[in-house]
Legacy VTK file of the C-alpha trace (Angstrom):
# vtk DataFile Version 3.0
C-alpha trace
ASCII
DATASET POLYDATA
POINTS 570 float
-60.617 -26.591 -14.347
-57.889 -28.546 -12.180
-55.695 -28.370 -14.919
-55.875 -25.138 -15.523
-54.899 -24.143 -11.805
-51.969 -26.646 -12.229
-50.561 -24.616 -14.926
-51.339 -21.433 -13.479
-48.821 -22.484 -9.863
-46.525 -24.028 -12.433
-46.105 -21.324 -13.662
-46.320 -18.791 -11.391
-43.365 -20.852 -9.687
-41.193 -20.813 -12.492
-41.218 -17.078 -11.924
-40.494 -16.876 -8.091
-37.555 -19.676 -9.445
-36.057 -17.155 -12.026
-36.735 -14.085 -9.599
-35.059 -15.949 -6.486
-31.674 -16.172 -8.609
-31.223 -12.570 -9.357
-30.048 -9.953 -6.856
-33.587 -8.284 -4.917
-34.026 -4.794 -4.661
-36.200 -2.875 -3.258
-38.013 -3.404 -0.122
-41.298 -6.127 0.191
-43.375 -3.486 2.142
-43.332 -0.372 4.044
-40.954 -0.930 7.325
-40.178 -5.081 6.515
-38.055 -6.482 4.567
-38.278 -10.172 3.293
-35.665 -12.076 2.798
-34.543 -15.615 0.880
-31.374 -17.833 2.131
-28.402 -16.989 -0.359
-30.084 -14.346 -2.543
-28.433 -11.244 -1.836
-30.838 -7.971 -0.875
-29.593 -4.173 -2.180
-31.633 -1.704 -0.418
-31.808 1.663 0.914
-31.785 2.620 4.758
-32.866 6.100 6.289
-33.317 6.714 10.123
-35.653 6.369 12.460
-34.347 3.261 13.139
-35.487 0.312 13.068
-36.833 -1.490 10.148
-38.096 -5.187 10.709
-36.382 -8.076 8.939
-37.764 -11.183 8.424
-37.269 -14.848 7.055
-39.903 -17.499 6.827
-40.120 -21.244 5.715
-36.800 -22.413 7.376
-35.495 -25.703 6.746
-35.291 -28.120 9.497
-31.771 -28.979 8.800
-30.511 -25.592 9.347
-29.288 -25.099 12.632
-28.408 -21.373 11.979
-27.953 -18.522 9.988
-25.670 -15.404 9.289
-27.109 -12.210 8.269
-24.087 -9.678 7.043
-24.917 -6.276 5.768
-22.557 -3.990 4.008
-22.139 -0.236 3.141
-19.174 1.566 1.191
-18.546 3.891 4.535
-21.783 4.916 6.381
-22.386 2.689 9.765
-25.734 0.405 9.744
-26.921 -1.938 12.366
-28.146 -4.844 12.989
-30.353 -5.957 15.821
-32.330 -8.606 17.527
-34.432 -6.273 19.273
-36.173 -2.559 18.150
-34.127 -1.614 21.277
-30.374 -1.412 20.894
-28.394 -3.176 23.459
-24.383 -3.673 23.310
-24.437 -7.173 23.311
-27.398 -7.729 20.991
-26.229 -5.328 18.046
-23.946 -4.864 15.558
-22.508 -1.410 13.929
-20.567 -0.607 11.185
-20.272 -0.904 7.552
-19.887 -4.554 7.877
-21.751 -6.167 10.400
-23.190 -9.595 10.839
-24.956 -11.620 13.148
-25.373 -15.080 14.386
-29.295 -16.398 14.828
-28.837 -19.843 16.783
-32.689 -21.732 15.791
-34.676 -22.864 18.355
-36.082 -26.625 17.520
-39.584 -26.265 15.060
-38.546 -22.739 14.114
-39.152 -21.701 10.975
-39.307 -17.903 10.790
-36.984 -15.292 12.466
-36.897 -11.730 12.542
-34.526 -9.051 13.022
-34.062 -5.329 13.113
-32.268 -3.106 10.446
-31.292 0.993 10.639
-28.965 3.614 10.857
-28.240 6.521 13.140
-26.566 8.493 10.118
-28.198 11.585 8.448
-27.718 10.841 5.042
-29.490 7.663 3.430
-27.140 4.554 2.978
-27.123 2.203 0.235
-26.628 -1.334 1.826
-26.247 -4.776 0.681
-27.156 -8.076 2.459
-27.728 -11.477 2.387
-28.466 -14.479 4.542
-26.435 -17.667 4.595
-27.701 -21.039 6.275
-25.795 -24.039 7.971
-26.132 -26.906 9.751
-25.323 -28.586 12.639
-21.702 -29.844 11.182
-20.940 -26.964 10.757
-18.375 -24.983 13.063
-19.776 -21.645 14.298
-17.822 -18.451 13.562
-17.532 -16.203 16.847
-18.825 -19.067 18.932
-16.212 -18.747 21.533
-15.975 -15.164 21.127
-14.352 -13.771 24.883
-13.008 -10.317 23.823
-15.976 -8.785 22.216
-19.475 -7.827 22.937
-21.752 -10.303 21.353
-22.199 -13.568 22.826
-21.446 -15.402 19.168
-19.520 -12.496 17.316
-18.514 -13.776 13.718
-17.896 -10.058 12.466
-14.095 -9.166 11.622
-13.054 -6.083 13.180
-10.714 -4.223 11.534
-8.364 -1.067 12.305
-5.647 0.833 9.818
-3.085 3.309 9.885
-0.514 4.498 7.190
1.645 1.493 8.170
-0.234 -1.898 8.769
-4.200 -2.743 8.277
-4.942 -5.227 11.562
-7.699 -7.661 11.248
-9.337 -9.400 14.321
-11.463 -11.832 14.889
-13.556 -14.446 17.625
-12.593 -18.198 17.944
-14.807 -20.868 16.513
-16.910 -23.046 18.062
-18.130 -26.519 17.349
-21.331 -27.034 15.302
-24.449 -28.492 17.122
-28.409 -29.356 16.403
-30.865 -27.341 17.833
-32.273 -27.669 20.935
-28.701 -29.165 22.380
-26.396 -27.086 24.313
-23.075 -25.640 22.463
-19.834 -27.734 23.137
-17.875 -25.976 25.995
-14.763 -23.859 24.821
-12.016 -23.469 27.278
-12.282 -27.549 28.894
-10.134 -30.073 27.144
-7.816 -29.181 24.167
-8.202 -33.241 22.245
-9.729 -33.445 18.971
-13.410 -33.522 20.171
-13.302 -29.298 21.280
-12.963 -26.767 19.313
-8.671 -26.433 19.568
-9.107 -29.021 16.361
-10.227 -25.994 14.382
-8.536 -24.119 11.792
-8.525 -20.382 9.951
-7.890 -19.602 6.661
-7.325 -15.882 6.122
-7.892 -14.374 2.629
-7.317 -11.534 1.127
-9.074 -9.880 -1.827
-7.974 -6.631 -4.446
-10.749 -4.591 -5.842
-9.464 -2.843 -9.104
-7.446 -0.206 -8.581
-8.056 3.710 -8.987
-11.813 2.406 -8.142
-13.627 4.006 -5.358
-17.328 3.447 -6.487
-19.949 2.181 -4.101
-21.526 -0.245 -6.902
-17.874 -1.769 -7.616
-17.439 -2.811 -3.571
-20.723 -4.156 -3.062
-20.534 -5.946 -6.546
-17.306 -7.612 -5.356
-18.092 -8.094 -2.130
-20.623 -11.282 -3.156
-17.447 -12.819 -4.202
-16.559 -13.087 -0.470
-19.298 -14.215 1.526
-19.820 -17.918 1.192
-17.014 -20.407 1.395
-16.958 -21.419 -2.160
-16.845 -18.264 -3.766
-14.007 -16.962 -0.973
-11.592 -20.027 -2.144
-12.146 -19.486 -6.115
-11.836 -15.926 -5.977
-9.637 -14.526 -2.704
-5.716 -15.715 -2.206
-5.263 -17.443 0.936
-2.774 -15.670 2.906
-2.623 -17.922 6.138
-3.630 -20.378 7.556
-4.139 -20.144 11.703
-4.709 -22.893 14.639
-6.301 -22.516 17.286
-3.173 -21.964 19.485
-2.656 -19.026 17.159
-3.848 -16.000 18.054
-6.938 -14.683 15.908
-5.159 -11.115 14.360
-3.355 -10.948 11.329
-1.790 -7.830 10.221
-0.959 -6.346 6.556
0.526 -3.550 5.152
-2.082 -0.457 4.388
-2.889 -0.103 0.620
-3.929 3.843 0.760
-6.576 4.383 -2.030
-6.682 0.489 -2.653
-9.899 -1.896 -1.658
-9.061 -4.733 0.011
-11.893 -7.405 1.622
-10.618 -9.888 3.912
-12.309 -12.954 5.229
-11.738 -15.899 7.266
-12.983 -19.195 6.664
-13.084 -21.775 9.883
-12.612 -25.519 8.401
-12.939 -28.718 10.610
-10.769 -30.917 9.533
-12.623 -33.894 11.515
-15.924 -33.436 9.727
-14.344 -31.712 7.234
-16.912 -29.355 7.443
-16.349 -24.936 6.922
-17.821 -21.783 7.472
-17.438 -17.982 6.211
-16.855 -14.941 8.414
-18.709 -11.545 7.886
-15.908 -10.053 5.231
-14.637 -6.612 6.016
-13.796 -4.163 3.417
-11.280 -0.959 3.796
-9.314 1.632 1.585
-6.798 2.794 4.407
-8.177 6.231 3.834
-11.009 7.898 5.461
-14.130 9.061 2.540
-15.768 11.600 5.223
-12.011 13.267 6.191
-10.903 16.889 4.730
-6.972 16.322 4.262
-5.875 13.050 2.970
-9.243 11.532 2.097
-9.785 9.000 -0.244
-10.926 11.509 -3.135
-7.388 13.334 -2.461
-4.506 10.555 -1.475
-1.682 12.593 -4.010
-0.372 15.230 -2.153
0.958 18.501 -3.654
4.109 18.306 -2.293
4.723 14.626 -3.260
4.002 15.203 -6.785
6.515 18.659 -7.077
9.383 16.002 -5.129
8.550 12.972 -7.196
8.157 14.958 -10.759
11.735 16.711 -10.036
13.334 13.752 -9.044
11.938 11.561 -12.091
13.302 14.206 -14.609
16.967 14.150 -12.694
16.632 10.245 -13.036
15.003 10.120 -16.673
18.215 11.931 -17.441
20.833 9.579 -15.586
19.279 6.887 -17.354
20.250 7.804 -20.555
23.295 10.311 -19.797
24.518 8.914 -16.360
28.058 7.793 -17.305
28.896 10.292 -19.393
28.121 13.126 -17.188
29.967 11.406 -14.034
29.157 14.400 -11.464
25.462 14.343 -12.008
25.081 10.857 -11.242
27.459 11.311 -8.171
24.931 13.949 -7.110
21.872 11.828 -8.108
23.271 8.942 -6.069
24.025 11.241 -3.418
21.120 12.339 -2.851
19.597 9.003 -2.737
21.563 7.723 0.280
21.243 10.963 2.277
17.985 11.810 1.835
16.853 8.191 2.425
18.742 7.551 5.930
17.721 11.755 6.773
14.070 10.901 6.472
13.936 7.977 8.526
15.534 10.234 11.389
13.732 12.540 11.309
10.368 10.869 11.037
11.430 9.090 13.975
12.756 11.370 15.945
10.264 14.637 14.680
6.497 15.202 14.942
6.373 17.307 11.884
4.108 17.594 9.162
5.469 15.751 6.250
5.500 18.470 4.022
7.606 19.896 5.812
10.098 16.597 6.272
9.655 16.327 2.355
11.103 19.831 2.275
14.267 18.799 4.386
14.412 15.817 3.265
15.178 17.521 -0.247
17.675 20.002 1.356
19.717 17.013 2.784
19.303 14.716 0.109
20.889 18.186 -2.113
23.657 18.877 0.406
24.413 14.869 0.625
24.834 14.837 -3.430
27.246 17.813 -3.282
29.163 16.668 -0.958
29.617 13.451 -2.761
30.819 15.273 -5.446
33.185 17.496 -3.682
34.976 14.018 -2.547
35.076 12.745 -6.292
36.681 16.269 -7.099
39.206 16.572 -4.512
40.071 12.996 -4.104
39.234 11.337 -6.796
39.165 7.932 -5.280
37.032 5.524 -7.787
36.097 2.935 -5.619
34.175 4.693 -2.563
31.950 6.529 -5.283
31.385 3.325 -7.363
30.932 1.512 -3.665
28.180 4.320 -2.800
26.729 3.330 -7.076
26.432 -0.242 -6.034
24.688 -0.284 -2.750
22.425 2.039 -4.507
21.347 -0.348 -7.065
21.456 -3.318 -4.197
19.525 -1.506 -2.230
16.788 -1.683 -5.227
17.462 -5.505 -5.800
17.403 -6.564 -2.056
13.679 -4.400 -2.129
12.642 -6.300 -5.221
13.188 -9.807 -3.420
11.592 -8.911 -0.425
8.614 -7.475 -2.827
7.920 -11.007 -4.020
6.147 -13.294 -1.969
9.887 -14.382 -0.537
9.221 -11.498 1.646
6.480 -13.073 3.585
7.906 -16.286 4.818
7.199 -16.648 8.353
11.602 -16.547 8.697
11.741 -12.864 7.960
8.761 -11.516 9.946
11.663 -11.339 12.490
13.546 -8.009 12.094
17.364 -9.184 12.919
16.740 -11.975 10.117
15.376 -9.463 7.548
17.641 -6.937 7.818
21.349 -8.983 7.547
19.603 -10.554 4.586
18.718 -7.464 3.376
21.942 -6.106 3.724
23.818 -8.878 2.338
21.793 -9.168 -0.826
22.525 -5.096 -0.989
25.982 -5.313 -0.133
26.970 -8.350 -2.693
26.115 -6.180 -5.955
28.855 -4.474 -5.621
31.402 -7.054 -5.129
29.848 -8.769 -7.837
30.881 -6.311 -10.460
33.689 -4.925 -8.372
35.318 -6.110 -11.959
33.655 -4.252 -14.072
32.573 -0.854 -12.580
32.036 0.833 -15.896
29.043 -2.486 -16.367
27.971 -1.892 -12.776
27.604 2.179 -13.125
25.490 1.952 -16.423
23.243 -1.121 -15.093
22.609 1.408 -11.654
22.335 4.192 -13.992
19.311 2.795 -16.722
17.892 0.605 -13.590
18.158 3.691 -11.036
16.988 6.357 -13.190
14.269 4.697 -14.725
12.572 3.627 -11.204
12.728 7.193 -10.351
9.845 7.553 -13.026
7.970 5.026 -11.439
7.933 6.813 -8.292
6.551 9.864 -10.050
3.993 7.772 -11.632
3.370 6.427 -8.388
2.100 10.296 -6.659
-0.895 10.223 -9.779
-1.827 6.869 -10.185
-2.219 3.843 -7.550
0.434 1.157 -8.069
1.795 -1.386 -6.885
5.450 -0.892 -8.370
5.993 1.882 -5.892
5.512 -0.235 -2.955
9.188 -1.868 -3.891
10.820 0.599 -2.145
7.826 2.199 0.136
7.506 -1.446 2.242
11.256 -0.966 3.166
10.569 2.471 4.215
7.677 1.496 6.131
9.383 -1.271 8.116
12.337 0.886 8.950
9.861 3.292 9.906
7.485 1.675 12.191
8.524 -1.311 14.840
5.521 -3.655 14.184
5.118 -3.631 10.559
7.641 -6.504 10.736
4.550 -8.753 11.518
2.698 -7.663 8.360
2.044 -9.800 5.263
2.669 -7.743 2.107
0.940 -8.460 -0.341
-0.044 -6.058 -3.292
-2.598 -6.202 -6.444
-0.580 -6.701 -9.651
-3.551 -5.583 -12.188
-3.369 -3.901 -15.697
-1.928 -0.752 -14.465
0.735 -2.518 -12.761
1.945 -4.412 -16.033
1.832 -1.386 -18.309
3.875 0.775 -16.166
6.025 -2.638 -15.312
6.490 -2.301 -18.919
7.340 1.161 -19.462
10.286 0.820 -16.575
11.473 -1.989 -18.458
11.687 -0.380 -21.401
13.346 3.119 -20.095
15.749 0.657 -17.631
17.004 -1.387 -21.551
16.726 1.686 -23.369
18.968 3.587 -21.097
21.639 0.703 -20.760
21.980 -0.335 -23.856
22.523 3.444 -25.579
25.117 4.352 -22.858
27.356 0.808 -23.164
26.878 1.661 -27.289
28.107 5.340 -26.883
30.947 4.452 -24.400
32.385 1.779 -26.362
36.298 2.327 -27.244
36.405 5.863 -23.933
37.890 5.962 -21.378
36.067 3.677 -18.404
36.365 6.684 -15.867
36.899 10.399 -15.946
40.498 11.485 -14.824
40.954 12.353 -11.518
39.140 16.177 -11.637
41.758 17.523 -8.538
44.714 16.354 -10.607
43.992 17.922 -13.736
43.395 21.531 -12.308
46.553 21.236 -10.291
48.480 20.108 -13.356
46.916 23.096 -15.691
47.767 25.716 -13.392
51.501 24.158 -13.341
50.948 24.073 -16.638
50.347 27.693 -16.642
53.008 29.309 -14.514
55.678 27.417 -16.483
55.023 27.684 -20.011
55.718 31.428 -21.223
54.301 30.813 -24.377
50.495 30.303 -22.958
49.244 33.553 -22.649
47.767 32.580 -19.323
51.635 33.117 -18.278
50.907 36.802 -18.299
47.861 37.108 -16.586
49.153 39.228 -13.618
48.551 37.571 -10.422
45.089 37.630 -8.731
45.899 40.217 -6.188
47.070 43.124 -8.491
43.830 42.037 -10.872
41.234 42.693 -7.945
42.868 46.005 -7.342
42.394 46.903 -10.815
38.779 46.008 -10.542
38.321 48.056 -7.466
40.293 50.952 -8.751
37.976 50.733 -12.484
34.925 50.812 -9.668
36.058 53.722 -7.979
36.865 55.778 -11.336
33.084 55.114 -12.001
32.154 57.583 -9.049
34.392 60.054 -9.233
33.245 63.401 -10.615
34.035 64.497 -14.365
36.765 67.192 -14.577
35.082 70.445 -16.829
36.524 71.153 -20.159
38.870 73.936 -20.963
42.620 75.361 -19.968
43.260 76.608 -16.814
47.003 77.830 -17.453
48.136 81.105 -19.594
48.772 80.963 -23.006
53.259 81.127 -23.457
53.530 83.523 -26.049
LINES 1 571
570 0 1 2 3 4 5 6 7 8 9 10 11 12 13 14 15 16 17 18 19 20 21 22 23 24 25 26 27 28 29 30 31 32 33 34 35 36 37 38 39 40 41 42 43 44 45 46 47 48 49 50 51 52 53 54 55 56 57 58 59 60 61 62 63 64 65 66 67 68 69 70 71 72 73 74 75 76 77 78 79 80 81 82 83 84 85 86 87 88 89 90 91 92 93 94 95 96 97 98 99 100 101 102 103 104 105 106 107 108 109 110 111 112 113 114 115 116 117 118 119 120 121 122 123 124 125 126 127 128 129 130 131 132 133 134 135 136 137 138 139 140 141 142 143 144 145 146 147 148 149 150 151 152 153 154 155 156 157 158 159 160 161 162 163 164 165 166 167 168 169 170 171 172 173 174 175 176 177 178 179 180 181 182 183 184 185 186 187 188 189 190 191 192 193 194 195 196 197 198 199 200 201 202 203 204 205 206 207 208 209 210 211 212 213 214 215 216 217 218 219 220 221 222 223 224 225 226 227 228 229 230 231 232 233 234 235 236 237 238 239 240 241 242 243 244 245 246 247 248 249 250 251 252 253 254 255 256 257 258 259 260 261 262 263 264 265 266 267 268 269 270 271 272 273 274 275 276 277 278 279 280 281 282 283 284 285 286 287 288 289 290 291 292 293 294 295 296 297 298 299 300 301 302 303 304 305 306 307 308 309 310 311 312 313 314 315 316 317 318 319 320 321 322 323 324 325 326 327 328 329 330 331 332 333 334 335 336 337 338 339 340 341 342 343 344 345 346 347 348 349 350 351 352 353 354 355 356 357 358 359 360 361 362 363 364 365 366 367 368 369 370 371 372 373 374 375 376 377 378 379 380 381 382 383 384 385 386 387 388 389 390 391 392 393 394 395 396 397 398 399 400 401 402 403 404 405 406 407 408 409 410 411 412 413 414 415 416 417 418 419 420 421 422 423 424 425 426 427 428 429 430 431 432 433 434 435 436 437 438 439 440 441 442 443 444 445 446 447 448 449 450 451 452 453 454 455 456 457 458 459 460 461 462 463 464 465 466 467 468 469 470 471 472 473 474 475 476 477 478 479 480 481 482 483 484 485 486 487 488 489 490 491 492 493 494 495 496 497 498 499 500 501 502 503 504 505 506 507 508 509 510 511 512 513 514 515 516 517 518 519 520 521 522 523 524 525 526 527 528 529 530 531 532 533 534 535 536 537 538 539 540 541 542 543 544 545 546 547 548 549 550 551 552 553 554 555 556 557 558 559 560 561 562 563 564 565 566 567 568 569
């Protein structure tokens, strides 16, 4: 009989073993909810709040845990009482909180709920540490709770801003926490260091089960360093806010890791999640980022530019207007975003109007004129302009050096500015490259107002930073997934396509087209000399507008009746 109740817990062990390493669902009983350290928890909240929490059989060598729950959008919160207080709660779609143990404690509860209408789908786990461990939030002096290791996070079209509470020192229980402001040696908490990371979801994604299914990828410290990208790394003179440039439409989950290098020793932040879009908004909600107007600009422009691509050089005043409209309309919407609270429909609309006027009238100089090297100077800034934005796009552009503006912008310009001199040569090379490379990104920019990607970000980061004052302290980095590559592709392939047909087809012409002033004044010389054109005899312009008017006038003047009106002469 003993051995029969040995097999029985055996196995009745095995199964809480294989059970413990899946995720839970569900709740353990009406109004409490049981949870393991490091199995993660999906369930489903609905108000009145609160629902009880609880953990039991603690180890003795934890010194204390983290509870984080998430949600796609909809607030929760977390509590240490059924009675919400500001500086005992946490709320909002990621929120975490710090339980310091007492000594011989081995169970701990907690409060769960939402003041929302609608039920939320959450997920949450529970992380232990010990007393070598540093304490995320433990010095926390700006925000409410007392140890605050949440990451608060705020967006607008420009940057995404991540803050954060300093670290403290680990500790056993029982012992008072290492003072935070006395001393600044290697035995407080200055010793500490931050980690930032930074984490893509897949793009064109906006599904609750994707987030919370990637978001277990960033909650310990392990699984943060195999799977994020480290973007910085802060002391503690630094201060704890970090700022990057807003994805629209694009997850991103950051998270901090505090490491002490002393004892060698790290922790993980609660992660915070955002798509730089609102789900709950009317206008410009996730579900409708592509705006009408953007796709009518962007579609026109990509067929202009699919057509310089391949036809640029030959047809010389297109691409004059193309390029035209490039400069003006780029320089007219920075003023008058700047300067202008309108709606940006309506600065797309004048922005197009300028952009049109600025192409003309860079044809009306090539026409009357003629002078080769202003246009072709106007060509090659163009196409620097694109260069310069494709070495800032790399992860040249966020060295710590060019997060000052002055800096950026001469080496901007520079880069810009020596395309042109570098083919100042060979202009018929440099027109063709700016026309295949040019026209060609044009269609990625269409692309760009359907689908999320990255590619259109090249140009868009410039825009933002000449745009907006503080984006110079963002960090831009981007997700470079499948879509990215196959439409990285497709550019490449228009951009060689392009060049290649138009340097075969203009082999053995003329570089240039003549001088279009020159010739018109020389054919109507031509004209007035030579007797034998019949041009020559075209009476002048005067005498043929009164003919027209006179041919008018016959047109209303009454018809004369039929028949004599004299005698017959015999």
């Amino acid at each position: 009989m003993g051995l029969l109740q040995l097999l029985v817990v055996a196995v009745l062990a095995s199964e809480r073993r294989v059970a413990g390493a899946a995720e839970v669902f569900g709740n353990s009983s009406e109004g409490l909810i049981e949870f393991s350290v490091g199995k993660f928890r999906y369930f489903e909240l609905n108000r009145p709040f609160p629902e009880e929490a609880v953990l039991h059989d603690i180890s003795s060598n934890v010194t204390f845990l983290i509870f984080q729950i998430h949600s796609q959008y909809q607030n929760t919160t977390v509590s240490f009482s059924p009675t919400l207080l500001s500086n005992a709660s946490e709320t909002g779609t990621a929120s975490g909180l710090v339980f310091i143990l007492r000594p011989e404690q081995s169970t701990y509860t907690w409060y769960l709920g939402t003041s929302g209408i609608e039920p939320v789908q959450n997920m949450a786990i529970l992380l232990s540490y010990s007393e070598r461990d540093p304490i995320p939030g433990g010095c926390n002096l700006e925000f409410d709770l007392d140890i605050d290791p949440n990451i608060y996070l705020e967006y607008n079209f420009f940057e995404t801003t991540i803050k954060f509470a300093p670290a403290n020192l680990g500790y056993a229980r029982g012992v008072d926490p290492p003072p935070c402001d006395t001393g600044m040696d290697q035995d407080s908490r200055w010793r500490l260091q931050y980690d930032v990371y930074q984490y893509f979801l897949p793009e064109n994604d906006l599904t609750e089960e994707l987030l919370l299914k990637h978001l277990q990828r960033m909650v310990s410290v392990p699984q943060v360093k195999a799977n994020a990208l480290k973007v910085v790394t802060l002391t503690a003179n630094d201060k704890t806010s970090i700022s990057f440039s807003s994805l629209l439409g694009q997850g991103v989950i950051y998270n901090v890791i505090v490491w002490d290098p002393f004892l060698n020793t790290s922790a993980a932040y609660v992660p915070a999640h955002t798509y730089a879009c609102s789900f709950e908004a009317g206008e410009g909600s996730c579900a409708s980022l592509g705006r009408v107007s953007s796709k009518v600009f962007f579609t026109l422009f990509a067929l202009l530019g699919f057509f310089i691509c391949f036809f640029g050089h030959r047809f010389w005043k297109t691409e004059l207007f193309f390029i035209g409209f490039i400069i003006m309309g780029f320089f007219f919407y920075i003023l008058i975003t700047r300067l202008t609270p309108i709606k940006y429909d309506v600065h797309l609309i004048l922005t197009a109007v300028a952009g049109s006027v600025g192409g003309m009238f860079l044809v009306a100089v090539w026409w009357r004129f003629g002078i080769l090297s202003i246009c072709m100077l106007c060509v090659g800034l163009v196409l620097g302009f694109l260069i310069s934005s494709v070495t800032f796009f790399t992860p040249l552009g966020n060295l710590k050096i060019f997060h000052d503006d002055g800096v950026f912008w001469v080496t901007f310009s520079c880069i810009a500015i020596l395309i042109p001199v570098v083919f100042m040569g060979c202009l018929r090379i440099l027109n063709i490259l700016t026309c295949g490379v040019i026209g060609s990104y044009s269609v990625v920019l269409a692309i760009g107002s359907y689908l999320s990607t990255s590619l259109s970000y090249i140009t868009l980061n410039v825009l933002k930073r000449a745009l907006n004052k503080d984006f110079h302290r963002a960090f831009t980095n981007v997700p470079f997934q499948t879509n990215d590559f196959i439409i990285l592709a497709v550019w490449g392939m228009l951009a060689v396509s392009g060049i290649t047909l138009q340097i075969r087809r203009e082999r053995g012409r003329p570089f240039f087209p003549p001088h279009p002033y020159k010739l018109w004044k020389q054919e109507r010389e031509r004209r007035v000399t030579n007797i034998l054109d019949p041009s020559y005899h075209i009476p002048p312009l005067r005498e043929r507008l009164y003919g027209r008017l006179t041919q008018i006038k016959e047109l209303f003047q009454k018809e004369q009746p039929a028949g004599e009106r004299t005698p017959l002469l015999l």
